[in-house]
FIVOVEX-647497 format. One record per atom (N, C-alpha, C): residue in one letter; x, y, z. Coordinates in steps of 0.001 Angstrom, whole numbers, padded with zeros to 6 digits, always signed. Layout:
<fikols>
aXYZ
...
</fikols>
This chain:
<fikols>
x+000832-001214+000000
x+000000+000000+000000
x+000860+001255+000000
x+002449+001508+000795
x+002759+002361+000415
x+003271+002147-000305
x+004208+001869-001201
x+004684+001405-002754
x+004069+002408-003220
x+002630+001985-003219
x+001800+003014-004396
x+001098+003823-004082
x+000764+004804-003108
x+000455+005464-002527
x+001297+006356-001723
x+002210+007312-001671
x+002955+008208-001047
x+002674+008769-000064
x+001492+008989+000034
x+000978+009580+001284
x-000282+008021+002285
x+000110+007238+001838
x+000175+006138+002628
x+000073+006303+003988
x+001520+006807+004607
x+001464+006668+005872
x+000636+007847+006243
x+000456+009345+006021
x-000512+010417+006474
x-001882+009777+006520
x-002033+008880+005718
x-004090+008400+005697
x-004246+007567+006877
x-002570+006739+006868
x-003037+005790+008518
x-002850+006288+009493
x-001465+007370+009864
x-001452+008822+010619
x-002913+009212+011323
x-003999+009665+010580
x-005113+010475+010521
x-006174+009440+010989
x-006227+008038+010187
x-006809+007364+010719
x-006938+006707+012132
x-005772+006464+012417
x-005020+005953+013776
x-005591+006933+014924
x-005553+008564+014878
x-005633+008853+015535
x-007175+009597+015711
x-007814+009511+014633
x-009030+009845+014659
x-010131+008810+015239
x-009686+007665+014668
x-010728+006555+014985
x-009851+005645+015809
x-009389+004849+015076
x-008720+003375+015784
x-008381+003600+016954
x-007212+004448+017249
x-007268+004253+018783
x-008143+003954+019765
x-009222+005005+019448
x-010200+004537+020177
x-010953+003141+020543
x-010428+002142+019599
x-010898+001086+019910
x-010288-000003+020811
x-010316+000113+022397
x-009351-000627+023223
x-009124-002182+022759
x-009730-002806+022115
x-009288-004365+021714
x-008953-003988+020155
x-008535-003280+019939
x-007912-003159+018163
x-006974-002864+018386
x-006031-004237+017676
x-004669-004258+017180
x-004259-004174+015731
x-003542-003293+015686
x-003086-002584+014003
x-001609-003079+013852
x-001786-004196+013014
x-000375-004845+012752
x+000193-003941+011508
x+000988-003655+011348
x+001422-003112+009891
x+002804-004101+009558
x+003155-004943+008301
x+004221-005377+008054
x+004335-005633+006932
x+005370-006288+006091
x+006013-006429+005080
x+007084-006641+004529
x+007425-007165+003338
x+009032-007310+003214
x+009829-006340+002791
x+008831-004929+002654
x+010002-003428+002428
x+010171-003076+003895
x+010990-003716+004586
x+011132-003492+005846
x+011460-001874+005997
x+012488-001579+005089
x+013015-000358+004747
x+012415+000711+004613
x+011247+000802+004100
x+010048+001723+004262
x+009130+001924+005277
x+008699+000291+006162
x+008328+000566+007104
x+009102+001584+008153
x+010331+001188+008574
x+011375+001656+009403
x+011146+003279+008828
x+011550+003830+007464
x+011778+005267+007606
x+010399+005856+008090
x+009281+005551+007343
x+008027+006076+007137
x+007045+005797+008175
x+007116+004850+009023
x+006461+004868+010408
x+007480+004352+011735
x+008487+003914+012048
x+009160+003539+012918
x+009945+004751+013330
x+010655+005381+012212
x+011459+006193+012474
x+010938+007790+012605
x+009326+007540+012014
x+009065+009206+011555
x+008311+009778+012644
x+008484+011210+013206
x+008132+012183+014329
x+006545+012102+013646
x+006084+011648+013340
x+004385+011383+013287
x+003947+010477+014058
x+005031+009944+014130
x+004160+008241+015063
x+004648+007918+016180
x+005472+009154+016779
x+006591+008814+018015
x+004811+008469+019127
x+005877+006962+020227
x+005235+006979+020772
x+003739+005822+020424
x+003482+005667+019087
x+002335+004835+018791
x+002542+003635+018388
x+004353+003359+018185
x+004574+001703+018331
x+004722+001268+018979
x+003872+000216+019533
x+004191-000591+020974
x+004825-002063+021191
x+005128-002546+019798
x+006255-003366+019475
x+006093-003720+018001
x+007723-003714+017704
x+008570-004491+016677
x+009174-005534+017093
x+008634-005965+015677
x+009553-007514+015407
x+010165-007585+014361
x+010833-008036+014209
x+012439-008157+012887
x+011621-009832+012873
x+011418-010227+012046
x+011382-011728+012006
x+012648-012678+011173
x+013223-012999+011709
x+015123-013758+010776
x+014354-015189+010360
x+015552-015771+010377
x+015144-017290+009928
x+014815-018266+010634
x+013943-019213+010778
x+013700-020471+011557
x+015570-020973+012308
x+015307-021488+012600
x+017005-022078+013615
x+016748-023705+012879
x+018099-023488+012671
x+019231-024769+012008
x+017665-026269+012282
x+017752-026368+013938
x+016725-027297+013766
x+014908-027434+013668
x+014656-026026+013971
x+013391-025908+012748
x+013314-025953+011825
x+014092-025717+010856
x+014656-025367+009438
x+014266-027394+009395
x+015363-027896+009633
x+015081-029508+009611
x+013960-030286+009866
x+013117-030137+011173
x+012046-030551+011521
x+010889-029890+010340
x+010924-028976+008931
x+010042-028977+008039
x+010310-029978+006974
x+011262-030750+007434
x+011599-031813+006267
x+010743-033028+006551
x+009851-033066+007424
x+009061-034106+007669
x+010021-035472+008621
x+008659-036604+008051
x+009211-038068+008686
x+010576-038162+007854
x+010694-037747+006406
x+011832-038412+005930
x+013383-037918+006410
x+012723-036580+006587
x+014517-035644+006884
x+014673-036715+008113
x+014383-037198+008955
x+015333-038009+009943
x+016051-039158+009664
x+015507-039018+008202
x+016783-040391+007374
x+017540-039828+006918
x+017942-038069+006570
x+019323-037628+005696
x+020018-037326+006605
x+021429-037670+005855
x+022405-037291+006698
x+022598-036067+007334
x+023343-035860+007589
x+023565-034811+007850
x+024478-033443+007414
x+025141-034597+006371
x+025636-033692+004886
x+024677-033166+003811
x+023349-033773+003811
x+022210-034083+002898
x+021592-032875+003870
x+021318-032728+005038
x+020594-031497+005560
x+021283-030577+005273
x+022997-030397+005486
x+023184-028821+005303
x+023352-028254+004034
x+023995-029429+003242
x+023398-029057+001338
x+022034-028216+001362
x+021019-028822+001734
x+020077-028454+001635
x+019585-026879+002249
x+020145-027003+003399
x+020118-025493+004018
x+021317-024505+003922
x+022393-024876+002893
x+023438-024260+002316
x+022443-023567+001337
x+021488-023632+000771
x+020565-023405-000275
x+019675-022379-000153
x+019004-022918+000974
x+017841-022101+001775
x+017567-020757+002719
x+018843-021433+003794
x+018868-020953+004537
x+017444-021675+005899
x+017071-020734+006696
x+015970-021066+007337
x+014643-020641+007281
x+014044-020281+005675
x+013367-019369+004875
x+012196-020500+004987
x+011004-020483+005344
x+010284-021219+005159
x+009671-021998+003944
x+009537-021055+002967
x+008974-021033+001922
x+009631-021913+001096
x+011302-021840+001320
x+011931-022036+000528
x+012247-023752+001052
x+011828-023603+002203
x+012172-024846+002636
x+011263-026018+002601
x+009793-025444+002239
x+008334-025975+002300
x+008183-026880+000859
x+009584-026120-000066
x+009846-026718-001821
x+010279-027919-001804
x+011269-027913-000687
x+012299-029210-000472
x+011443-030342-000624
x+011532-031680-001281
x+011431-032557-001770
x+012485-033828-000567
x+012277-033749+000439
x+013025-034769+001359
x+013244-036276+000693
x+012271-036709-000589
x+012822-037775-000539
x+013346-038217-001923
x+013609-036801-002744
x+014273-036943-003688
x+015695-036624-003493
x+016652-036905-004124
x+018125-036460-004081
x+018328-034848-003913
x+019924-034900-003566
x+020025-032911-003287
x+019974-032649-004709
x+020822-033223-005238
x+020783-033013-006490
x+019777-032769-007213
x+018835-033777-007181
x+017560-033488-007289
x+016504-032166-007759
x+016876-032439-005664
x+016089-030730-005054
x+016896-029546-005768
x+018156-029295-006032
x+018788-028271-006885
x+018363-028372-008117
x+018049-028798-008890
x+017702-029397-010335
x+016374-028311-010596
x+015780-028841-009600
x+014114-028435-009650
x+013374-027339-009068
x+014540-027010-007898
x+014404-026017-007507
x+015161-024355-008271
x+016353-024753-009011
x+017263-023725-009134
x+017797-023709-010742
x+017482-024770-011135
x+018204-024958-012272
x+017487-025206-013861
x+016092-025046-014041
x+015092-025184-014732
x+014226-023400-014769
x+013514-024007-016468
x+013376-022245-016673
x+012705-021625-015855
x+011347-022262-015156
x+010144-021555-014688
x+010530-022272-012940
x+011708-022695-012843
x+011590-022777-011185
x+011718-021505-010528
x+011165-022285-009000
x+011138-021066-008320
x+012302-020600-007859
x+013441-021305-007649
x+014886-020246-007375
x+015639-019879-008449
x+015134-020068-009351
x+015651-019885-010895
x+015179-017986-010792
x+014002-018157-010297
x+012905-017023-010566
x+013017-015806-009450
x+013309-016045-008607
x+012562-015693-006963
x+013712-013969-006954
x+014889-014021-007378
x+015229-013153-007051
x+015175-012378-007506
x+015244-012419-008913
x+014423-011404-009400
x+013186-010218-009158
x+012398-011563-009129
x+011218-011110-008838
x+010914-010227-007572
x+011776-011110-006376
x+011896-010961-005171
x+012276-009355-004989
x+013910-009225-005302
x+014513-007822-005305
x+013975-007164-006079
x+013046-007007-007211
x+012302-006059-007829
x+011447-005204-007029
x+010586-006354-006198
x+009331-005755-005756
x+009496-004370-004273
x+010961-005506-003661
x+011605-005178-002629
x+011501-003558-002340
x+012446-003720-004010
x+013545-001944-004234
x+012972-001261-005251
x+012936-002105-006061
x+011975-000848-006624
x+012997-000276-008042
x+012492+000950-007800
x+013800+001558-008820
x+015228+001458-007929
x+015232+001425-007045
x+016160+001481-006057
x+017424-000075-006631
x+016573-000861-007500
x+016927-002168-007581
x+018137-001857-007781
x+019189-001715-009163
x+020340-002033-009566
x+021530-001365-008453
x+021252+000138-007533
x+022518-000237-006774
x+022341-000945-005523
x+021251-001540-005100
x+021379-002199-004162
x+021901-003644-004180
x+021385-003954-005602
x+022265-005379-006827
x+023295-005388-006850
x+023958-004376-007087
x+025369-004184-007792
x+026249-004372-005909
x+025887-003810-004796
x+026693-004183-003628
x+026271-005649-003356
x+025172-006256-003300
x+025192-007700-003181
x+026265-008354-004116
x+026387-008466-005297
x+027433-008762-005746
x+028659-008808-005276
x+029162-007610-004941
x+030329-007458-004455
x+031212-008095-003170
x+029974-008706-002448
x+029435-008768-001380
x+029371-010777-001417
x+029674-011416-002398
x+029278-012436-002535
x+030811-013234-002272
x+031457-012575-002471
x+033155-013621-002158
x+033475-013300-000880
x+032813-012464-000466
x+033479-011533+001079
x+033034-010629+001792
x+033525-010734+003242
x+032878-009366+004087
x+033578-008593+003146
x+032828-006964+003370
x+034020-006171+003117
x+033375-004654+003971
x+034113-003420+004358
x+033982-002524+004657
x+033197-001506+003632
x+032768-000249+004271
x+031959+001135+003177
x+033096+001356+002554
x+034069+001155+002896
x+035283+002389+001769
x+035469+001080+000733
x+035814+000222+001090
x+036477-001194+000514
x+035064-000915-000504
x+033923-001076-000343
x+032847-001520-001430
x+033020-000255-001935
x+033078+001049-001898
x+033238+002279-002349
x+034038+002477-003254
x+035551+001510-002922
x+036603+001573-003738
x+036475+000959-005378
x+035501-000584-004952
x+035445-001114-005921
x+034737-000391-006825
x+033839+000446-006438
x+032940+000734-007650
x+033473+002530-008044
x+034664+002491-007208
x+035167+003969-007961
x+034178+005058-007281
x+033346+005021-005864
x+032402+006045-005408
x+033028+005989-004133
x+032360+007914-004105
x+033078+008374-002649
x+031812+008074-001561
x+032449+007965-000644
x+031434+007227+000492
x+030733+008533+000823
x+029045+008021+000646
x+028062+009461+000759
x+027277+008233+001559
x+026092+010023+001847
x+024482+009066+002420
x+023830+008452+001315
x+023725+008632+000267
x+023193+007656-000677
x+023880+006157-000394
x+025132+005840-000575
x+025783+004746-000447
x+025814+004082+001343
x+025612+004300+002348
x+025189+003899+003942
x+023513+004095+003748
x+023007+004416+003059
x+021272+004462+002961
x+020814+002788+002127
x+021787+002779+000910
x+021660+001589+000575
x+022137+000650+001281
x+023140+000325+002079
x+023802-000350+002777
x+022543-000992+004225
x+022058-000028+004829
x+021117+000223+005465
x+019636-000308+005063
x+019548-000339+003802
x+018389-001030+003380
x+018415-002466+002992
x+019542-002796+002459
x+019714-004554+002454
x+020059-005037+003608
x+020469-004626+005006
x+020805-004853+006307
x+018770-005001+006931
x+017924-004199+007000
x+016632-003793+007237
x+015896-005443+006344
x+016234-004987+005028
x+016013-006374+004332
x+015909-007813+004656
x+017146-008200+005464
x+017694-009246+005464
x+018397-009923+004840
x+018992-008944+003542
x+019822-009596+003063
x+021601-009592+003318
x+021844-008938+004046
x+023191-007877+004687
x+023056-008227+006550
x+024432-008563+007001
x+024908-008280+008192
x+025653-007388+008646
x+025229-006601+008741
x+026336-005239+009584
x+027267-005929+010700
x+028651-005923+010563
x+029257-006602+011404
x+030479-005783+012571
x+030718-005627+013289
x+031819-004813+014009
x+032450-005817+015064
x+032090-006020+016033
x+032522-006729+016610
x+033736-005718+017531
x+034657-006203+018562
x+035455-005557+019457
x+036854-005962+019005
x+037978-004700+019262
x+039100-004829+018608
x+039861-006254+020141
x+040179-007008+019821
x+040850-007796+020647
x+042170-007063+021531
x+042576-005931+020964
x+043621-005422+021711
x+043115-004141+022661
x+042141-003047+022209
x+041479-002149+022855
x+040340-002150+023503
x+039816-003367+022796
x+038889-003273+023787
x+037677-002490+023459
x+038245-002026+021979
x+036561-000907+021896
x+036241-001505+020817
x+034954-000926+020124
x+034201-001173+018884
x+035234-000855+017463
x+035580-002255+016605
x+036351-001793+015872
x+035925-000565+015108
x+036849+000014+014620
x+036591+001506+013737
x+035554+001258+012672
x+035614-000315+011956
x+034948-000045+010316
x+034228-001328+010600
x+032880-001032+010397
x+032196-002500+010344
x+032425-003033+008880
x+032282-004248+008949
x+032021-005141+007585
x+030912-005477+007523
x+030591-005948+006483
x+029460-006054+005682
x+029419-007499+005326
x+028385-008292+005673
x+028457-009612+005243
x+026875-009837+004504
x+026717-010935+003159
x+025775-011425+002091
x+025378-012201+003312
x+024419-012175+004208
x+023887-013342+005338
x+022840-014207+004733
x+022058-013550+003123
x+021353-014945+002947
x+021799-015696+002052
x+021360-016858+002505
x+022240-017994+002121
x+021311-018332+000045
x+020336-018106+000435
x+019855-018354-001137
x+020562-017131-002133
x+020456-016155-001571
x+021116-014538-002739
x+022265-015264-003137
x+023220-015585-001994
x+024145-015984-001772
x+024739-017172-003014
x+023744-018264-002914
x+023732-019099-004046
x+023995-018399-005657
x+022879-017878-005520
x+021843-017304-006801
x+023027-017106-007602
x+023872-015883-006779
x+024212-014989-007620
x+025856-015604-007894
x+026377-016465-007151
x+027167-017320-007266
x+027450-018078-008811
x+025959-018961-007983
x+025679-020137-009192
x+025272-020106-010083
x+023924-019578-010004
x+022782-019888-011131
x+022538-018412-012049
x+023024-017172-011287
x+022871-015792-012389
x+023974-015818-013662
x+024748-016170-013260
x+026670-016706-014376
x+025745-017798-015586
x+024581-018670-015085
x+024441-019788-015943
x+022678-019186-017111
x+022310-018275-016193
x+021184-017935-016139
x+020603-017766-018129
x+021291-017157-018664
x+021083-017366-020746
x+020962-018819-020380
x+021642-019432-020250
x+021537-021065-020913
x+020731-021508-020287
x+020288-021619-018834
x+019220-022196-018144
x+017877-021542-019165
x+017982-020220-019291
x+016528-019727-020040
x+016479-020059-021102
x+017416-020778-022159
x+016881-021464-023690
x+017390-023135-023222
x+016878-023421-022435
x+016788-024897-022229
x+018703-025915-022082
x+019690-024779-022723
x+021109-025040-022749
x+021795-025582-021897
x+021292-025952-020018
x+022444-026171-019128
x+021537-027097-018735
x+022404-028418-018533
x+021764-029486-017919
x+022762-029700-016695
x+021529-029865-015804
x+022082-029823-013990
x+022077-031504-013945
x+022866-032254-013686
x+023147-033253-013364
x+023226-033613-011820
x+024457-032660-011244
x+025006-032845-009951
x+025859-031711-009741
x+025689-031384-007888
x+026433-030103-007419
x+027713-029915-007825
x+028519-031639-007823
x+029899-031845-008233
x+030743-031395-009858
x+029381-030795-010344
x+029525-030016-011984
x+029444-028903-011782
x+028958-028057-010525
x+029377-026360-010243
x+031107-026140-010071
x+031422-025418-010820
x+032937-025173-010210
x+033436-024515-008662
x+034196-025419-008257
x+034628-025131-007210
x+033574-025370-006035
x+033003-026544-005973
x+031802-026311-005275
x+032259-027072-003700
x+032787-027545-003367
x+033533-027976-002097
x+033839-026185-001324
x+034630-025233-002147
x+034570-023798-001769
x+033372-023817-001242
x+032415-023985-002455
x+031408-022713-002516
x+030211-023507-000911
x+030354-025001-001086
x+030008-025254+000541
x+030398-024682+001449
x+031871-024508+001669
x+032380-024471+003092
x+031843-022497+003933
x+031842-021747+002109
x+031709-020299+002694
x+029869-020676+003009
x+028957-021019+002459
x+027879-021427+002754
x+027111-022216+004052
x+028720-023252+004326
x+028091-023709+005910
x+028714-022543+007081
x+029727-021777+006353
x+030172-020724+007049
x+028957-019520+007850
x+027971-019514+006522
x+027743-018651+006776
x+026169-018964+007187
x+026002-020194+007577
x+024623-021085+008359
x+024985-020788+010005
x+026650-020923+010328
x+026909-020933+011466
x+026593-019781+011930
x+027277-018920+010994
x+027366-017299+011669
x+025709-016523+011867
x+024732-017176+011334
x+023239-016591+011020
x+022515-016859+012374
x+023352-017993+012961
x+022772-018653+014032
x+023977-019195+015219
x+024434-017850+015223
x+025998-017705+016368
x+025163-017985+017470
x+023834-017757+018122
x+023430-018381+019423
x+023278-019079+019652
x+022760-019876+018710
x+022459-021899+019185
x+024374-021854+019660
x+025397-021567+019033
x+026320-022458+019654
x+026988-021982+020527
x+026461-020649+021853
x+027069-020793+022425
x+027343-021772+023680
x+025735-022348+023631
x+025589-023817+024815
x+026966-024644+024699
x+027406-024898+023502
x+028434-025936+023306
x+029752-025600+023334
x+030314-024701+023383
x+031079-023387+024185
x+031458-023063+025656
x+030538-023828+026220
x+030355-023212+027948
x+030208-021981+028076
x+029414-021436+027164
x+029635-019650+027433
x+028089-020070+027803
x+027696-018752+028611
x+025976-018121+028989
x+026273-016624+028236
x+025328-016828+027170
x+024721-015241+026203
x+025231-014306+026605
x+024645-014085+028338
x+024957-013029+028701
x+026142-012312+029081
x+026955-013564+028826
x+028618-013138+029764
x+029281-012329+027794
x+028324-012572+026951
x+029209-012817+025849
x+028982-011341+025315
x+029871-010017+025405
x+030287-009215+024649
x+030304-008960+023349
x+031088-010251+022545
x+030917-009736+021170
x+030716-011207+020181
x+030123-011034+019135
x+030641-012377+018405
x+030461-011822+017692
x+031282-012088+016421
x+031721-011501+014951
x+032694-011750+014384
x+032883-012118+012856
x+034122-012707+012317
x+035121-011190+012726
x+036665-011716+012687
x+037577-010253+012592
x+038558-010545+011491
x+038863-009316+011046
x+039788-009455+010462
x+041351-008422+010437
x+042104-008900+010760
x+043175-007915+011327
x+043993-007743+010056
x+044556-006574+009508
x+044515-005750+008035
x+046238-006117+008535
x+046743-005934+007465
x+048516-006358+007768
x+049387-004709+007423
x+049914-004278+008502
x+050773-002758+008799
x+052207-002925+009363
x+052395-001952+009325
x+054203-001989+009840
x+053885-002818+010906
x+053238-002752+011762
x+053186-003374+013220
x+052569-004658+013372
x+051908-005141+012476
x+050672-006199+012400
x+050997-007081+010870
x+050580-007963+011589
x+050308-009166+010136
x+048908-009598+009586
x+048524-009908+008836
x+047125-009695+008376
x+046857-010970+008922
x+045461-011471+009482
x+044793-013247+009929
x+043370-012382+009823
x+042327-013493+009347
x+041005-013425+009298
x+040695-014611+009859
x+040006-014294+011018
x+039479-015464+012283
x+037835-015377+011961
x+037363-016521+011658
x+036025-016582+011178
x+034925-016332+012150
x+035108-016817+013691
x+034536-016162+014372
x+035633-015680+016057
x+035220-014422+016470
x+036029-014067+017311
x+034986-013914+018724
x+034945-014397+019396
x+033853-014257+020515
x+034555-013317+021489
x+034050-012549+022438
x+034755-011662+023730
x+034130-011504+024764
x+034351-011949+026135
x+034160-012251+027126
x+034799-011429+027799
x+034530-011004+029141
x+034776-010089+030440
x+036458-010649+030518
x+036758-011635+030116
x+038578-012175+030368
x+038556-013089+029654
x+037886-013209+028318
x+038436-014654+027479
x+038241-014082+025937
x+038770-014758+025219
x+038637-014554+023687
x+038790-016101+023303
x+037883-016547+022432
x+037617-017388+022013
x+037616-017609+020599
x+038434-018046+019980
x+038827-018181+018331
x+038409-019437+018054
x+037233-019207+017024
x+036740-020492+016534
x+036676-020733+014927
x+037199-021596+014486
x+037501-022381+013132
x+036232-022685+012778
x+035428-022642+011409
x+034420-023017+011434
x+035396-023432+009570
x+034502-024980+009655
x+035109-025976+008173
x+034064-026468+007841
x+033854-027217+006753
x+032997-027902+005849
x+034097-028306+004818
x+034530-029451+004944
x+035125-030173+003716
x+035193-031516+004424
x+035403-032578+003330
x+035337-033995+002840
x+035804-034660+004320
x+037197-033845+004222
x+038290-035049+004944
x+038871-033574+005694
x+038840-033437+007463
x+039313-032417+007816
x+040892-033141+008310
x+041619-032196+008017
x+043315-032725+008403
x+043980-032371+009398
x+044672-032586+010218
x+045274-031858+011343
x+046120-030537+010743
x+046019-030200+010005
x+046757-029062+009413
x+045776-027750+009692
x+044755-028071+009914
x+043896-027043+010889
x+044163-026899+012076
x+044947-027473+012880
x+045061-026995+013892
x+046145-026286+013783
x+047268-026115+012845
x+048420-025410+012332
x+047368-024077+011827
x+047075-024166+011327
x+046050-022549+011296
x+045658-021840+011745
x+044885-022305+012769
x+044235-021322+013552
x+045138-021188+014758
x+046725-022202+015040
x+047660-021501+016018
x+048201-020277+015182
x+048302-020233+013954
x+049204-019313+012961
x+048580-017804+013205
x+047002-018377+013106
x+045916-017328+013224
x+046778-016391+014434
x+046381-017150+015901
x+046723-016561+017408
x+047841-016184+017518
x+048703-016663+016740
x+050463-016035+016799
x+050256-014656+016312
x+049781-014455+014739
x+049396-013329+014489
x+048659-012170+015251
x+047718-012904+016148
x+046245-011765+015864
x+047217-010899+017574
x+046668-009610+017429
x+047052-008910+018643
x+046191-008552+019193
x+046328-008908+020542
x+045026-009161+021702
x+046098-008332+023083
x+044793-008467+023889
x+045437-007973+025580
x+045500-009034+026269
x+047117-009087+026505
x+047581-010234+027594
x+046979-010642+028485
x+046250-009906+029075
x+045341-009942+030489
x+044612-010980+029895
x+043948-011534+028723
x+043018-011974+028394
x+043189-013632+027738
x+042336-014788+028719
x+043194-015684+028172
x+042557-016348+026980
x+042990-017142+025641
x+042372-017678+024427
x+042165-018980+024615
x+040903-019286+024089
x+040138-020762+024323
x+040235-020811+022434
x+039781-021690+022285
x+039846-022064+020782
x+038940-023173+020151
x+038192-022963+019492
x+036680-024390+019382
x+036694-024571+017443
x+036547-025587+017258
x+036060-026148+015867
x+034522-026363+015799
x+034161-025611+014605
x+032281-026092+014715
x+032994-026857+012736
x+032368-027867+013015
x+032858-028642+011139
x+031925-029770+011129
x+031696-029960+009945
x+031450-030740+009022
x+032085-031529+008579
x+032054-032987+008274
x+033379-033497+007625
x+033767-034366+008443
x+034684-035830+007667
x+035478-036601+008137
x+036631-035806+009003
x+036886-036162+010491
x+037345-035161+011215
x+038462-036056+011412
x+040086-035904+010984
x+041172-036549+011626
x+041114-037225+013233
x+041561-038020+013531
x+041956-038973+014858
x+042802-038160+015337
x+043546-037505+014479
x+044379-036438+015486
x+044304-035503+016453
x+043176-034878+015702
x+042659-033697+016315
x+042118-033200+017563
x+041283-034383+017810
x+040605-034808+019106
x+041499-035014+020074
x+042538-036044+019715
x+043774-036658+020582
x+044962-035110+020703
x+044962-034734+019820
x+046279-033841+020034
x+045472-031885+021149
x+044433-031969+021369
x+043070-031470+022897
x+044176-030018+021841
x+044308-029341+021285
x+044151-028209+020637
x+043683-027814+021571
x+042291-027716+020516
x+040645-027143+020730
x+040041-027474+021431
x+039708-026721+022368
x+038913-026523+023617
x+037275-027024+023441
x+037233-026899+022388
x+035834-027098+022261
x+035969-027715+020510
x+035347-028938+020136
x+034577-029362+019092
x+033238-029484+019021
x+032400-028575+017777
x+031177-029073+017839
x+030689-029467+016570
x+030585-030751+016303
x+029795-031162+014986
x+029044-030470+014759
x+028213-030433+013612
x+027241-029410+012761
x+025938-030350+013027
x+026064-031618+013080
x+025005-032466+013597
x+023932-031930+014835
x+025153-032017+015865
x+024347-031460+017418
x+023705-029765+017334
x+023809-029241+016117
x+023107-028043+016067
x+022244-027748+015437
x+022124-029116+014368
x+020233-029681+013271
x+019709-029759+014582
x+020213-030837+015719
x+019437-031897+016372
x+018569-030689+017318
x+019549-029660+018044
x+019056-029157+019327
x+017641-028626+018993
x+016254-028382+019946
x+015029-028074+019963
x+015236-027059+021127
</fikols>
């Protein structure tokens, strides 16, 4: 209704306060997926101070709701077969309501993503059209950018040759409102304060796909030209898992702090970091950095075949590098996927291992 109507919010303004209020059992939900419009045009605007009496952000179902819509059969897939599947999805209902539990992943990608008139073939389009509007192509053009990596306002600024304005943090701001964007900062491990430059992370996991996989293939999928066989015919697709279960973990950093020994509340910060390499510093990107009242917690998060003890050579390489306050002592946890070396376990590293299993399972 506002889309097409501009003065939208003044008619419910006028209405609200002429009539409705008055009605003590009338509740006036207003919502939608231009979150972005709601927020400027009634959340944020001096017309309505005072007349919202709650918001809700609604995110994604959790790792094991997401699973429990797979029916009786999802308790027969593995558990490589679930996160394929929610490497895809994410915890999107809709998207998850498509899933086909007792056909192959392959399958479910085929039919879901890879055919002319499917619906993930289709959805984003359609989806980000309705979203943005005219607004569409630069809010497109930073998802893109946005698809190999966090990155900072100047860093995405740089790429596209623009000086950092309010137009460019307005868009930034609206795919964050969206759901398609994580605003990320997190605490500098050595000061102690809010790092200087947040990053920017692609948090849904389908855009994420899309624009990966299927927009690069998208001519040939539309004249009948690309036949989807199997995931193992995407290039590089062992990568394109691991940043995907990467980024299942990070959507849903609270389910794991139970398995952690941390309580929520003791927990300060969680957010990937990345420490930039200077006369004084060496560059390490720690996938997730947790911060506690006296602990820092560096956690490895993997998805591949066969994990090797040569991960645990990493993420010490990581801690040699990263510069922190002495006062503060480092715990260190693996969340993975994957045939996990005999070593790893035996050689007590990591303070903490948590399969990707025990975080479908938890209710």
């Amino acid at each position: 209704m506002g889309g097409y109507d501009p003065d939208f919010a003044g008619y419910f303004k006028e209405a609200w306060d002429e009539y409705l209020h008055k009605h003590a059992n009338l509740i006036f939900v207003l919502c939608g997926s231009v979150s972005s419009w709601i927020a400027e045009n009634i959340l944020n605007s001096i017309g309505f101070v005072g007349r919202d009496s709650f918001d809700i952000e609604l995110g994604e179902l959790s790792l094991s709701d997401s699973v429990a819509l797979f029916g009786p059969t999802g308790t027969r897939l593995s558990t490589g077969e679930k996160l394929d599947l929610l490497s895809l999805t994410g915890g999107v209902p809709k998207y998850l309501e498509e899933i086909r539990p007792e056909l192959s992943v392959d399958e479910n990608f085929r039919r879901l993503c890879f055919l002319p008139r499917s619906l993930l073939f289709r959805e984003f389009n359609e989806t980000f059209s309705r979203i943005f509007g005219l607004r569409v192509a630069t809010r497109g053009r930073i998802l893109r950018m946005l698809v190999d990596g966090r990155r900072s306002v100047s860093e995405l600024a740089d790429l596209e040759k623009r000086a950092v304005n309010g137009s460019y943090t307005e868009a930034l701001s609206d795919l964050c409102y969206a759901g398609f964007v994580a605003e990320e900062s997190g605490m500098n491990p050595l000061t102690g304060n809010t790092v200087k430059e947040s990053r920017y992370r692609l948090k849904d996991n389908y855009v994420r796909f899309y624009l990966k996989n299927i927009e690069p293939r998208a001519a040939a999928i539309k004249a009948g030209l690309f036949e989807f066989a199997s995931l193992e015919q995407l290039n590089g697709w062992d990568s394109i898992l691991g940043l995907q279960f990467e980024n299942l973990i990070l959507n849903h950093v609270n389910d794991l702090f139970p398995h952690l020994g941390l309580e929520q509340s003791l927990v300060l910060s969680a957010a990937p970091y990345t420490q930039n390499a200077t006369k004084r510093n060496e560059a390490c990107q720690i996938d997730l950095l947790i911060r506690t009242e006296r602990t820092l917690m560096v956690i490895e998060i993997k998805r591949q075949r066969e994990i090797r003890h040569e991960v645990v050579d990493e993420v010490a390489e990581k801690i040699r590098k990263l510069r922190y306050d002495k006062k503060l002592s480092v715990r260190t946890a693996l969340v993975y996927d994957g045939h996990l070396s005999a070593s790893i376990p035996t050689d007590r590293y990591f303070d903490f291992i948590v399969p990707a299993e025990v975080l479908l399972a938890q209710r």
